[in-house]
N, C-alpha and C positions, 0 to 999 in steps of 0.2 A: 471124601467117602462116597461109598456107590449109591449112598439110603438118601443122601445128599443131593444127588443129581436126581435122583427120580420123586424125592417127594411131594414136591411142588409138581408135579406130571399127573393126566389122566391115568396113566399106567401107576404112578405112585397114590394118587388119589383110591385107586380101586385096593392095591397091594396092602396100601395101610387100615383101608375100610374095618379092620377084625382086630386092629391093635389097640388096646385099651386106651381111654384118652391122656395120663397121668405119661403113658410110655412114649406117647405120639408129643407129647410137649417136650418130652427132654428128648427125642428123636430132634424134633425141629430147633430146640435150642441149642444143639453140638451142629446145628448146622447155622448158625447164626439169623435164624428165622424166630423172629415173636411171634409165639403161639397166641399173646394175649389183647391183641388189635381188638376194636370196636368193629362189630360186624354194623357198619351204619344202613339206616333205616329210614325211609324217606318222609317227613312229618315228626319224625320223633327229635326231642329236645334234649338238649344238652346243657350243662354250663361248667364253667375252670377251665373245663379241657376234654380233649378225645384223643386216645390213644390209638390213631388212622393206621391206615396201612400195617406193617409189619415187619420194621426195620429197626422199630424201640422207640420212636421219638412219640412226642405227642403234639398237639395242635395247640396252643392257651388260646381262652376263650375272653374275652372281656367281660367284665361283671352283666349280667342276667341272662335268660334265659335264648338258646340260642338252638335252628330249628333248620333242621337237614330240610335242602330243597331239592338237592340235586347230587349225584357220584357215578364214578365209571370207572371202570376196570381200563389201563393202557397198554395190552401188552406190549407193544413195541418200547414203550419208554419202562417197563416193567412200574410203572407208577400207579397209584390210585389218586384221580382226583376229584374235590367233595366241594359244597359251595354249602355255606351255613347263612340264617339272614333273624335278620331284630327287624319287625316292623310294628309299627307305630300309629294309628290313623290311619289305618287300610293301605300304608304305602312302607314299600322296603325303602328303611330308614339306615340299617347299617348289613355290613356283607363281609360274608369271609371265605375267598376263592385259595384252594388250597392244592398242590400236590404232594404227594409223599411216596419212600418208596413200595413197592409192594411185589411181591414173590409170586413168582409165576413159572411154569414148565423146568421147574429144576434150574433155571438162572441166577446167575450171580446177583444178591440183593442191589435193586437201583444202577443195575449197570449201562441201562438205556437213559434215564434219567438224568441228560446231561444239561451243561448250563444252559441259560436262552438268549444269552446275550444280555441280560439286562445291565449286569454292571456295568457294561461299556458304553450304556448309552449314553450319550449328550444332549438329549432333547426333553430331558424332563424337569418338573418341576425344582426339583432337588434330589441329590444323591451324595452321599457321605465319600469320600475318598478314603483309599486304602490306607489305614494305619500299622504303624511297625509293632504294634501287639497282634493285630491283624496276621501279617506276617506270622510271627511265632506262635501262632495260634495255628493256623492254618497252612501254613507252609507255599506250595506251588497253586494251591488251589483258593489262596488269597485274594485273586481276582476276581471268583465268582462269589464270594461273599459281600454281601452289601446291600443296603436298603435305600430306598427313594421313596420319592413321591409323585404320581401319574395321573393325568386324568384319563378318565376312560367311559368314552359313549358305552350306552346300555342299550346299543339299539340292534344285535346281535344280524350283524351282517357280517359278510368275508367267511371265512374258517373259523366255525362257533366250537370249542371241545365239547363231546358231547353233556358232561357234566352242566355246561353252562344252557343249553339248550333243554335240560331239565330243570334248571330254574326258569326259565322260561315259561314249561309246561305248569310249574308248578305254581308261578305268579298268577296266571291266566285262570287255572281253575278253582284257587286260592282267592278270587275277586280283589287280588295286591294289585296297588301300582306299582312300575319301577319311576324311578326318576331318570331323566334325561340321559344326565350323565353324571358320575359319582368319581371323588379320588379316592385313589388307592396310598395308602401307605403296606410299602413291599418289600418283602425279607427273601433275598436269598441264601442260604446256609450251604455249604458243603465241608467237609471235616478231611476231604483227602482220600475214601476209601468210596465203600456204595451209598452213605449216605447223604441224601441229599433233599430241600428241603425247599419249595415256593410257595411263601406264605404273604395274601394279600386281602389287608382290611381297608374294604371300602368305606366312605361316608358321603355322605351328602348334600352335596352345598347348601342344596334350595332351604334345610333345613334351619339353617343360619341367615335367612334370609334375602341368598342371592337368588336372582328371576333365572328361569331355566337359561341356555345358552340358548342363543337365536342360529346357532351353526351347529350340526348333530357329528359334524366329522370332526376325527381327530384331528387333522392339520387342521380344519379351517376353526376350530372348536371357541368357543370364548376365554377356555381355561388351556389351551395350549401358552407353554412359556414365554413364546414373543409377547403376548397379551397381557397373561396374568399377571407376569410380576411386575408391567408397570403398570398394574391398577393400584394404590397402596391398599385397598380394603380388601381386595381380594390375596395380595402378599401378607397382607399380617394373619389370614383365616391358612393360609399355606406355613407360615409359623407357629402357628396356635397346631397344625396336624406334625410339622418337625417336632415338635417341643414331646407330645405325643409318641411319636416316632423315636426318641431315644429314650423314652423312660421304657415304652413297650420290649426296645429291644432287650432287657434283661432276662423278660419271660419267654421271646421264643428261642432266645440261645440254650436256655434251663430246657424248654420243649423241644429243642430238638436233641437235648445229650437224654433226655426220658426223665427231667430232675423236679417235674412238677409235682 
């Protein structure tokens, strides 16, 4: 439809300016656009869940209260992505880095929004293998579906997305610490069409009592895989966040079909 391609546009933004908002929701839902996204808000708190971007899915949130630090508009990936944080003692204690799709200049929802490669990778701490419900779930696009577990320095060097560089801003003015380096447990979702779904909650080691890593790079890192898993106290705290990792997956496959 022609209302289709322009509405997400400066030119459709001004055209629809005079259409009542009730018209302008069922305008954008014959074009497969959720009118009813969280316009986020930086400092403001959340908890369950947020209904981000505007492709239907939504975010699950862990149990308490949970506090926008950081989002950005991508057009090129037609994505929005949002970083949410739980801290604790003056210091970010847990994190949640996310993208989702998001509509923009009359484009196909999430058409930029492609894999990242992550399922394929072989250097992380853990990653689930592709299962044959998998498959029929997901069909050709079964490969980009899959969750692991990564560490990841917080020391915001190389190519920061801008969302993450407003955590940044936001820790700094906020008198938060970050810690060193924090693992991710990470969902990728795609369903075969524009929806598509990178979702990753950080935690904290030091918080369980491991000393920061004495190496801040990825390769050289303390929790890089050559290392960690032959420490056994640091392998059973990477099964303690697996164990985690498959019970969560229930809630963001329900958040990503919008079933929260």
């Amino acid at each position: 439809m022609i209302f289709c391609s322009i509405a997400g546009s400066r030119a459709g933004r001004i055209f629809t300016a005079g259409i009542h908002a009730a018209a302008m929701a069922l305008l954008l839902a014959a074009c497969g656009v959720d009118a009813s996204y969280e316009k986020l808000v930086v400092g403001k708190s959340y908890e369950h869940a947020i209904r981000a971007g505007n492709g239907g899915g939504q975010v699950p949130l862990p149990e308490g209260e949970w506090i926008v630090a950081g989002w950005d508009i991508y057009t090129e990936k037609q994505a929005l992505g949002g970083v949410l944080i739980q801290s604790e003692g003056g210091r970010v204690a847990r994190l949640i880095d996310f993208y989702v799709p998001y509509h923009t200049e009359g484009r196909k929802l999430g058409q930029h929004l492609r894999a990242d490669g992550f399922c394929g990778r072989r250097d992380l701490l853990f990653l689930t293998e592709i299962k044959s419900q998998r498959q029929s779930s997901y069909g050709a696009d079964a490969e980009n579906n899959c969750w692991g577990i990564d560490h990841r320095p917080m020391t915001f060097s190389g190519e920061v997305p801008k969302h993450m560089l407003a955590l940044r801003d936001y820790v700094d003015t906020s008198g938060l610490e970050l810690p060193v380096t924090m693992l991710a447990v990470a969902y990728r979702k795609v369903d075969g069409g524009p929806n598509r779904f990178s979702l990753d909650y950080y935690f904290d080691p030091e918080r369980e009592g491991f000393p920061p890593p004495q190496q801040v790079d990825w390769r050289t890192s303390d929790w890089h895989r050559d290392l960690a898993l032959r420490d056994p106290r640091k392998k059973t705290y990477i099964g303690k966040l697996r164990q985690w990792g498959e019970l969560w997956e229930e809630q963001v496959e329900r958040g990503f079909r919008g079933r929260l």
